[in-house]
Biopython code that builds the backbone (N, CA, C, O; Angstrom):
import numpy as np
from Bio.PDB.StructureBuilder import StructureBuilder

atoms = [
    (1, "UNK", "N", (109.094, 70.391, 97.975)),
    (1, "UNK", "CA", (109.428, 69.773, 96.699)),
    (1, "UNK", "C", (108.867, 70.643, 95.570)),
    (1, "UNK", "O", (107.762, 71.179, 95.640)),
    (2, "UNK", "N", (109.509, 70.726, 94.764)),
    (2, "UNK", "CA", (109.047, 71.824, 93.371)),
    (2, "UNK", "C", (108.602, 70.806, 92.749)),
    (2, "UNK", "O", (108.999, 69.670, 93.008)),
    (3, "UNK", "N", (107.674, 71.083, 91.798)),
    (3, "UNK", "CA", (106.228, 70.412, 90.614)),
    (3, "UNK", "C", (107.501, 70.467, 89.540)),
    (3, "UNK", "O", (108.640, 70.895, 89.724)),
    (4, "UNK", "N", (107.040, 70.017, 88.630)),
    (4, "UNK", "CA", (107.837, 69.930, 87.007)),
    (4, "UNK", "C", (107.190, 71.359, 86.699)),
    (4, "UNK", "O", (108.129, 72.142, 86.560)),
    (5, "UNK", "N", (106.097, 71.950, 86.554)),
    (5, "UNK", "CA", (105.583, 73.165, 86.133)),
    (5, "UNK", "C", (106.640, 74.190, 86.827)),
    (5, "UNK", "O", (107.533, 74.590, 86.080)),
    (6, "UNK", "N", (106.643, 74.698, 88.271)),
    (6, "UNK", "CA", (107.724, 75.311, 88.864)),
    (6, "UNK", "C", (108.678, 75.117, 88.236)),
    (6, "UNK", "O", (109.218, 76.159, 87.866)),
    (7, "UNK", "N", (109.302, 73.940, 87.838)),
    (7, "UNK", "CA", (110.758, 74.216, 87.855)),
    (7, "UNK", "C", (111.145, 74.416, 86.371)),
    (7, "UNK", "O", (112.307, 74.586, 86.003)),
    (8, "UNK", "N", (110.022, 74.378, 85.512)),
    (8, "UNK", "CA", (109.585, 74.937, 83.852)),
    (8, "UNK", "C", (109.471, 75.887, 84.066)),
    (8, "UNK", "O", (110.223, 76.428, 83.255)),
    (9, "UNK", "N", (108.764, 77.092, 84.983)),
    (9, "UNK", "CA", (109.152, 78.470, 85.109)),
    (9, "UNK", "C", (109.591, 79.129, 85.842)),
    (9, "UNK", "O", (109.401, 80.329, 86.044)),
    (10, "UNK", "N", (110.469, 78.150, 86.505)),
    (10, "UNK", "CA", (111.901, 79.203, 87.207)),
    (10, "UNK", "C", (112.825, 79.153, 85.778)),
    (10, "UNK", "O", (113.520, 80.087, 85.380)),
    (11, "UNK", "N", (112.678, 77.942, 85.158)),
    (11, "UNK", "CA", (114.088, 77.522, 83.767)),
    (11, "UNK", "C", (113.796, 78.970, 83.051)),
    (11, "UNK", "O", (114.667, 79.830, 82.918)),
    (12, "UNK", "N", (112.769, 79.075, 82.717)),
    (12, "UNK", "CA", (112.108, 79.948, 81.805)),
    (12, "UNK", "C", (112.425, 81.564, 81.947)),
    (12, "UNK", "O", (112.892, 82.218, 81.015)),
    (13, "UNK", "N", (112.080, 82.164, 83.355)),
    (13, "UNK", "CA", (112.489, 83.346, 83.993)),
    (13, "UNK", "C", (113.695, 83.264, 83.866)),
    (13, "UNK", "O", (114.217, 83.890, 82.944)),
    (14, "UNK", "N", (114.448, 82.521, 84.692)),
    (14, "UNK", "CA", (115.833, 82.823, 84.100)),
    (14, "UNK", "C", (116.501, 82.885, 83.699)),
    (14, "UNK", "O", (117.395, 83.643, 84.075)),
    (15, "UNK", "N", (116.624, 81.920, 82.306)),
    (15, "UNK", "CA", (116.606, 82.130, 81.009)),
    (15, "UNK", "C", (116.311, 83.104, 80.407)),
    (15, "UNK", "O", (117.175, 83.444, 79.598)),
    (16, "UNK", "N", (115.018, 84.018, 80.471)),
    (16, "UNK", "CA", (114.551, 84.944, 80.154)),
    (16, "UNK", "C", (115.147, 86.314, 80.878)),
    (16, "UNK", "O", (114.954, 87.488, 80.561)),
    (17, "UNK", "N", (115.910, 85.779, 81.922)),
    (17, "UNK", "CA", (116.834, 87.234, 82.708)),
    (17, "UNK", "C", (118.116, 87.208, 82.064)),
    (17, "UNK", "O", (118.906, 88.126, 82.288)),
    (18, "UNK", "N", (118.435, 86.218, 81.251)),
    (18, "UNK", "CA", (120.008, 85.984, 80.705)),
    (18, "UNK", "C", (120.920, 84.861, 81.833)),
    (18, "UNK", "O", (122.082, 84.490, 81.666)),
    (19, "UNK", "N", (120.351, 84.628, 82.544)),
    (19, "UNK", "CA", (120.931, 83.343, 83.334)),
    (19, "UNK", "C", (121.529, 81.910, 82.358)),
    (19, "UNK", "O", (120.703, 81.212, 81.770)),
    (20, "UNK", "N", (122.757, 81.652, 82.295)),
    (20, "UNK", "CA", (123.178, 80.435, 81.639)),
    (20, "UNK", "C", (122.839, 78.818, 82.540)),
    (20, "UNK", "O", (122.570, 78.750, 83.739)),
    (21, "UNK", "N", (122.911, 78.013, 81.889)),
    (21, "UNK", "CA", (122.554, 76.888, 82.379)),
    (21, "UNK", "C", (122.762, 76.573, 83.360)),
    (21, "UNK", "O", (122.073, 75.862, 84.092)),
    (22, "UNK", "N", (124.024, 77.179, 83.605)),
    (22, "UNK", "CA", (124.908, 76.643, 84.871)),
    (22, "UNK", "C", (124.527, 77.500, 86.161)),
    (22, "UNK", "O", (124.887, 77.032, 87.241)),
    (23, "UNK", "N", (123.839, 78.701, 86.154)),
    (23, "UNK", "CA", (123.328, 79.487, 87.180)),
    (23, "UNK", "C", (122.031, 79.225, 86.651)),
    (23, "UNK", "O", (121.489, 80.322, 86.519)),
    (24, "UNK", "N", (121.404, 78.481, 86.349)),
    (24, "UNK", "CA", (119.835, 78.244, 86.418)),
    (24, "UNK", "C", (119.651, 76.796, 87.179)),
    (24, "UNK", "O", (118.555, 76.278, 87.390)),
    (25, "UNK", "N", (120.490, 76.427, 87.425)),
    (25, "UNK", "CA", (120.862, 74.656, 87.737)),
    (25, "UNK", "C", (121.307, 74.957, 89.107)),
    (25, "UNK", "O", (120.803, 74.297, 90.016)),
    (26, "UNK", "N", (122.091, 75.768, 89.356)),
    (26, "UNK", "CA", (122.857, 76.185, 90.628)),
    (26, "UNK", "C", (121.408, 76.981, 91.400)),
    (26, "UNK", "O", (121.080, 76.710, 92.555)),
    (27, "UNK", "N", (120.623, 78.021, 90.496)),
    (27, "UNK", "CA", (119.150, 78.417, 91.743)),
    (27, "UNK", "C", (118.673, 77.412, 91.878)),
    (27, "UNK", "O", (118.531, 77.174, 93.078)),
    (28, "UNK", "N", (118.197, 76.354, 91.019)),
    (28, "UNK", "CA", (117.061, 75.522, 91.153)),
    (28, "UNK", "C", (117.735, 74.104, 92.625)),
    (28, "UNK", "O", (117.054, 73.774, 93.596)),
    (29, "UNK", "N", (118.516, 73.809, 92.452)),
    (29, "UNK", "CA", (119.552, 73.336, 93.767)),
    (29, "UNK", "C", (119.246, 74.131, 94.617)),
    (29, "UNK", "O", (118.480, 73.548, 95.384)),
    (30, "UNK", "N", (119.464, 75.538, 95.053)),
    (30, "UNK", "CA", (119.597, 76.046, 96.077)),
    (30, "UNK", "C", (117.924, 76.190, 96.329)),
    (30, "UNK", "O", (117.440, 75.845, 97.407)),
    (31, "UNK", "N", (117.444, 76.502, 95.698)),
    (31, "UNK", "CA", (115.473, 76.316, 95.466)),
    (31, "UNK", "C", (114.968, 75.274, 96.311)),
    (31, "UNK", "O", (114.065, 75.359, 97.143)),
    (32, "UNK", "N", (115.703, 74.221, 95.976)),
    (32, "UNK", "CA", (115.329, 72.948, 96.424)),
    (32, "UNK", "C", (115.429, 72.440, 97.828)),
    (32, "UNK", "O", (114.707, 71.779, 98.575)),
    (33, "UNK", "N", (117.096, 73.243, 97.925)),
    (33, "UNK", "CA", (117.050, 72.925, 99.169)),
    (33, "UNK", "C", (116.869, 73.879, 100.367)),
    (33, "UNK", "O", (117.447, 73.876, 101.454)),
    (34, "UNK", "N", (115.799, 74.792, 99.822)),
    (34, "UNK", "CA", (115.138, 75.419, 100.391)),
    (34, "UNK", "C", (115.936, 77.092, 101.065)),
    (34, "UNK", "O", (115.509, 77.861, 101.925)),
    (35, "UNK", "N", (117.194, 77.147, 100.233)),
    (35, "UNK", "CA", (118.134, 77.979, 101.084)),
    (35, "UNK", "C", (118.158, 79.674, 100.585)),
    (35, "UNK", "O", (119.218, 80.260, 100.366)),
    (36, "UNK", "N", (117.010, 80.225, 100.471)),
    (36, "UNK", "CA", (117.107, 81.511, 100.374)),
    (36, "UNK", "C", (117.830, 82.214, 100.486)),
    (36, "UNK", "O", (117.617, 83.311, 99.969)),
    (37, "UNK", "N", (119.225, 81.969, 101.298)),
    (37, "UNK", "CA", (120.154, 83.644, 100.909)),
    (37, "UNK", "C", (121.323, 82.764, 99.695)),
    (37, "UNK", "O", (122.009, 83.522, 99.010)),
    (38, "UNK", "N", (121.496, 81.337, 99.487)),
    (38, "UNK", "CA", (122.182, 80.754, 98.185)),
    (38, "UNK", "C", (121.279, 81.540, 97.229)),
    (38, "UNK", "O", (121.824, 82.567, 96.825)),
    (39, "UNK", "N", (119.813, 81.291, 96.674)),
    (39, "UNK", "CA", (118.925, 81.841, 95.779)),
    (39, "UNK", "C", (119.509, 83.285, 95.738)),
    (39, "UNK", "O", (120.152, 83.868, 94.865)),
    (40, "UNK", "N", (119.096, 83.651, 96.908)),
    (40, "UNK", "CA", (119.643, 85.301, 96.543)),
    (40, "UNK", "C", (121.041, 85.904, 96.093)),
    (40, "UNK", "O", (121.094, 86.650, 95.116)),
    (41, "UNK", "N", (122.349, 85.515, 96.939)),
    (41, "UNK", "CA", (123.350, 85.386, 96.076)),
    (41, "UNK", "C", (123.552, 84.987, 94.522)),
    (41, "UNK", "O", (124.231, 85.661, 93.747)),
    (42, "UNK", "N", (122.782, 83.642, 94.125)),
    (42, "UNK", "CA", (122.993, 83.575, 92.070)),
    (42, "UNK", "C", (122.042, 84.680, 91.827)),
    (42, "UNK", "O", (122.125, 85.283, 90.757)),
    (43, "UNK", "N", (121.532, 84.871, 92.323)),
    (43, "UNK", "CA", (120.222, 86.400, 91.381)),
    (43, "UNK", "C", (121.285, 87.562, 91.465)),
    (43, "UNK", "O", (121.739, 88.132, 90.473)),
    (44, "UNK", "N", (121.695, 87.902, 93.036)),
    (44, "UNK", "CA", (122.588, 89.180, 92.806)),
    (44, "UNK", "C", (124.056, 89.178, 91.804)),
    (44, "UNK", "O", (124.490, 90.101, 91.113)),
    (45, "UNK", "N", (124.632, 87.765, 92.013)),
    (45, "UNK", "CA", (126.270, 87.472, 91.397)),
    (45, "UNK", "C", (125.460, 88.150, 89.938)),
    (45, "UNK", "O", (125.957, 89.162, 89.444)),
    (46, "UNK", "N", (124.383, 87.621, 89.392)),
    (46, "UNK", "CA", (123.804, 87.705, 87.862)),
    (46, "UNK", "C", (123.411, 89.412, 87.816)),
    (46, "UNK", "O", (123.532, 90.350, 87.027)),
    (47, "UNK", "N", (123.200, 89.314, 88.348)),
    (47, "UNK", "CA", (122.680, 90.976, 88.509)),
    (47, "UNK", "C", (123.892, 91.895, 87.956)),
    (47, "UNK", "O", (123.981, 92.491, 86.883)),
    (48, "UNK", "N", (124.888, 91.807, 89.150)),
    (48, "UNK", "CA", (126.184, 92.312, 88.717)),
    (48, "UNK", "C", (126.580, 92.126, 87.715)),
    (48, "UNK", "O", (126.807, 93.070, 86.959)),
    (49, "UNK", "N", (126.697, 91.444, 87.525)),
    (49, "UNK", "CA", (127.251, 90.689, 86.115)),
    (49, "UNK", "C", (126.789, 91.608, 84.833)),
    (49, "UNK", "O", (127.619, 92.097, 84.065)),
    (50, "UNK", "N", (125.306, 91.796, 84.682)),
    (50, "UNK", "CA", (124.374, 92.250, 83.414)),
    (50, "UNK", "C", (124.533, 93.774, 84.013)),
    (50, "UNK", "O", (124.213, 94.445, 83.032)),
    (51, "UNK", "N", (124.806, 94.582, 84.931)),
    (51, "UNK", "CA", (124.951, 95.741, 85.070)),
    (51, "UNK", "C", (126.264, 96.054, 84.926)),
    (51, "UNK", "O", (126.419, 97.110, 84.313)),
    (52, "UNK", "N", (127.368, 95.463, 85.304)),
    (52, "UNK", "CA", (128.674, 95.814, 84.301)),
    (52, "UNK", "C", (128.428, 95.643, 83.212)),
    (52, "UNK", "O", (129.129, 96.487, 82.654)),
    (53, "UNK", "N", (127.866, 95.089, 82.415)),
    (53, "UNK", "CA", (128.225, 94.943, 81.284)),
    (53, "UNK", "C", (127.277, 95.975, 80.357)),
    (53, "UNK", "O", (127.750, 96.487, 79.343)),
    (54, "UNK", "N", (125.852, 96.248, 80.804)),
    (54, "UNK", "CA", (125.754, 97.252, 80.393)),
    (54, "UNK", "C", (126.148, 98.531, 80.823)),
    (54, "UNK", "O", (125.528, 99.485, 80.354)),
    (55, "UNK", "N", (127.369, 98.811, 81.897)),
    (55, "UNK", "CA", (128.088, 100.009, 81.911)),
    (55, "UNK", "C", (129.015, 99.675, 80.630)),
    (55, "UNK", "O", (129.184, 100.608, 79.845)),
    (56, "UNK", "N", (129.577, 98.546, 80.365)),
    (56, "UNK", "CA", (130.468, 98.548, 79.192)),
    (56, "UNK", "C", (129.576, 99.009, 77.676)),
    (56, "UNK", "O", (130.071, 99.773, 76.846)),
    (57, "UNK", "N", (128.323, 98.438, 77.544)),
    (57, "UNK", "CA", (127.893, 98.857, 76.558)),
    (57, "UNK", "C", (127.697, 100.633, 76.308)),
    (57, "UNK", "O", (127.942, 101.262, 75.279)),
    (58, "UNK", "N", (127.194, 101.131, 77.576)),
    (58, "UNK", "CA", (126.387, 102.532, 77.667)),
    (58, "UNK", "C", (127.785, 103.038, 76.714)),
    (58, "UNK", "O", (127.921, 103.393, 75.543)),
    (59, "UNK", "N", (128.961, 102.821, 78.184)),
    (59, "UNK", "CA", (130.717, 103.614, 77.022)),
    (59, "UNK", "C", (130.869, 103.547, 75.397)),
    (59, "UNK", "O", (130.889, 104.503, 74.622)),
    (60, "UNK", "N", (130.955, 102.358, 75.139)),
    (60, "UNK", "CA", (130.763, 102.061, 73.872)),
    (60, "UNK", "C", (129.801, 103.025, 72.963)),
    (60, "UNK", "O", (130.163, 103.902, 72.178)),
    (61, "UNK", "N", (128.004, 102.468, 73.410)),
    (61, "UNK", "CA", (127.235, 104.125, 72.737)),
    (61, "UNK", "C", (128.012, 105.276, 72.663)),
    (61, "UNK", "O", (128.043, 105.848, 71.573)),
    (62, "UNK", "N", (128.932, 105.946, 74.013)),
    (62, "UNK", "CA", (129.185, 107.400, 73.534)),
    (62, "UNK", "C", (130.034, 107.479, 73.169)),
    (62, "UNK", "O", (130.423, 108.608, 72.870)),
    (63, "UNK", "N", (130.844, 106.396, 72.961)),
    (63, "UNK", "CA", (132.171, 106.252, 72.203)),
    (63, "UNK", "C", (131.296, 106.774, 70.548)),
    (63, "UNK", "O", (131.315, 107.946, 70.173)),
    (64, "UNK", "N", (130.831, 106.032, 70.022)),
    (64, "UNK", "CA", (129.962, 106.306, 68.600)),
    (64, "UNK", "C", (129.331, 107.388, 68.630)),
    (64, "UNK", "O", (129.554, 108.205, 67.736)),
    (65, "UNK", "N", (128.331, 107.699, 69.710)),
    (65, "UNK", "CA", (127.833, 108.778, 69.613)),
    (65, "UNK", "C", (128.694, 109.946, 69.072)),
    (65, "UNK", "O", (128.502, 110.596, 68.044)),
    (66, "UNK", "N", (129.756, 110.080, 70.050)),
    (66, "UNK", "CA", (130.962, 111.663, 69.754)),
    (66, "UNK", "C", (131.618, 111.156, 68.245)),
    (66, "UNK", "O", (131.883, 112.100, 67.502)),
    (67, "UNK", "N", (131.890, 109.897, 67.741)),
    (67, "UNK", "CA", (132.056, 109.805, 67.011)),
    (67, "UNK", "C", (131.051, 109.976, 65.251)),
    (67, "UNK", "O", (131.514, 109.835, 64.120)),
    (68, "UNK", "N", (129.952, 110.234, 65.565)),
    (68, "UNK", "CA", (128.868, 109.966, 65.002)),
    (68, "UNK", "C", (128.916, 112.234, 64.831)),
    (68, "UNK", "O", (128.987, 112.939, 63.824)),
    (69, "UNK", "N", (128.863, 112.480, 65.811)),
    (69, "UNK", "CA", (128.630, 114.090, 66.257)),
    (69, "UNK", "C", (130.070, 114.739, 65.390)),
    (69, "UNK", "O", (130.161, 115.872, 64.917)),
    (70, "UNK", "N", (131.241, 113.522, 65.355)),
    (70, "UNK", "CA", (132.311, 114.635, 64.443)),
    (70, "UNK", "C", (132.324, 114.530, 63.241)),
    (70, "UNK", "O", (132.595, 115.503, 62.537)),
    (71, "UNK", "N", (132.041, 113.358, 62.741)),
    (71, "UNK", "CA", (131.625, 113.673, 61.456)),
    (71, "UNK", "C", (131.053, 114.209, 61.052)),
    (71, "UNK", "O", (131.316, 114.889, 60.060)),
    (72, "UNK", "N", (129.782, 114.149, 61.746)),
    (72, "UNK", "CA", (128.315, 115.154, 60.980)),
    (72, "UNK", "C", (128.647, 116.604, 60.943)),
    (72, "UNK", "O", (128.023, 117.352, 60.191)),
    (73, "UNK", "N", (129.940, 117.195, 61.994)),
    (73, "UNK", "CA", (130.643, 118.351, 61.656)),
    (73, "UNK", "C", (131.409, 118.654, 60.851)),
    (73, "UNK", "O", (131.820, 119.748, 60.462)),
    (74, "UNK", "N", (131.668, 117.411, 60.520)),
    (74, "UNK", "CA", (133.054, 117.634, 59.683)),
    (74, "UNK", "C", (133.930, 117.950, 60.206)),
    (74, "UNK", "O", (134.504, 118.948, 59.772)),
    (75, "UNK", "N", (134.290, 117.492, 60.999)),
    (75, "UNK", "CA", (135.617, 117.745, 62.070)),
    (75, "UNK", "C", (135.895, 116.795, 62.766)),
    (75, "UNK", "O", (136.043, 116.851, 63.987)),
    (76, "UNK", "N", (136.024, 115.587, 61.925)),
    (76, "UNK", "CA", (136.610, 114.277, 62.234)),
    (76, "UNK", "C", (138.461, 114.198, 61.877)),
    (76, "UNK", "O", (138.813, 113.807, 60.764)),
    (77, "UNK", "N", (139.248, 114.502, 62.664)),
    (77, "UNK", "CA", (140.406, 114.658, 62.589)),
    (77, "UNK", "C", (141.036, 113.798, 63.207)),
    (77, "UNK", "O", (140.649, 113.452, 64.323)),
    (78, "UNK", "N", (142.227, 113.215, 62.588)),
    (78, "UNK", "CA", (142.897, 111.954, 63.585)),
    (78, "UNK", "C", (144.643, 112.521, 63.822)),
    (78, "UNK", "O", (145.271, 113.020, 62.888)),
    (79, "UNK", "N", (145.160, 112.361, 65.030)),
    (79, "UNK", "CA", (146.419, 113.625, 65.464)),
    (79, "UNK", "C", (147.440, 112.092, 65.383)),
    (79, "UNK", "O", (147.281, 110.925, 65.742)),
    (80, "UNK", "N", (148.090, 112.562, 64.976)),
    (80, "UNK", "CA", (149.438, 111.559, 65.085)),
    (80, "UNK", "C", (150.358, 111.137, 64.239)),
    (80, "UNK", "O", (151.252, 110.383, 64.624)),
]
sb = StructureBuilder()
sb.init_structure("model")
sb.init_model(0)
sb.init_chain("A")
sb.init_seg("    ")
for serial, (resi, resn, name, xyz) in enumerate(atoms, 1):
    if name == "N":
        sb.init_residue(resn, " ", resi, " ")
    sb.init_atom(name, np.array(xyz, "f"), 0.0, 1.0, " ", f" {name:<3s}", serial, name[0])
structure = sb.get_structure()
């Protein structure tokens, strides 16, 4: 059985990992009922999740970056 304190800082951690309500509700269930590879599946599904998306962000940076690099040349040209 999890304490009210435990289950105040599992909310908290994963909250604090970017976990939404609905996958902090879904570990603390699987927590409960004691099922370690459910726990491990919502940590990894979340995992994935925040590592695509910062592959989407990183693109984005060098999207600006090269964009950032042609101006400062002055050789910001648009073809079409």
């Amino acid at each position: 059985m999890l304490s009210d304190n435990e289950i105040k800082v599992l909310r908290q951690m994963l909250e604090d990992s970017g976990c939404g309500s609905a996958e902090t509700e879904k570990f603390i269930r699987c927590r409960r009922n004691g099922t370690c590879e459910d726990q491990l599946a919502v940590l990894f599904h979340h995992r994935k999740r925040l590592l695509s998306d910062s592959h989407k962000i990183q693109r984005q940076i060098e999207c600006l970056d090269y964009l950032i690099y042609k101006l400062k040349r002055n050789d910001f040209k648009i073809k079409g």
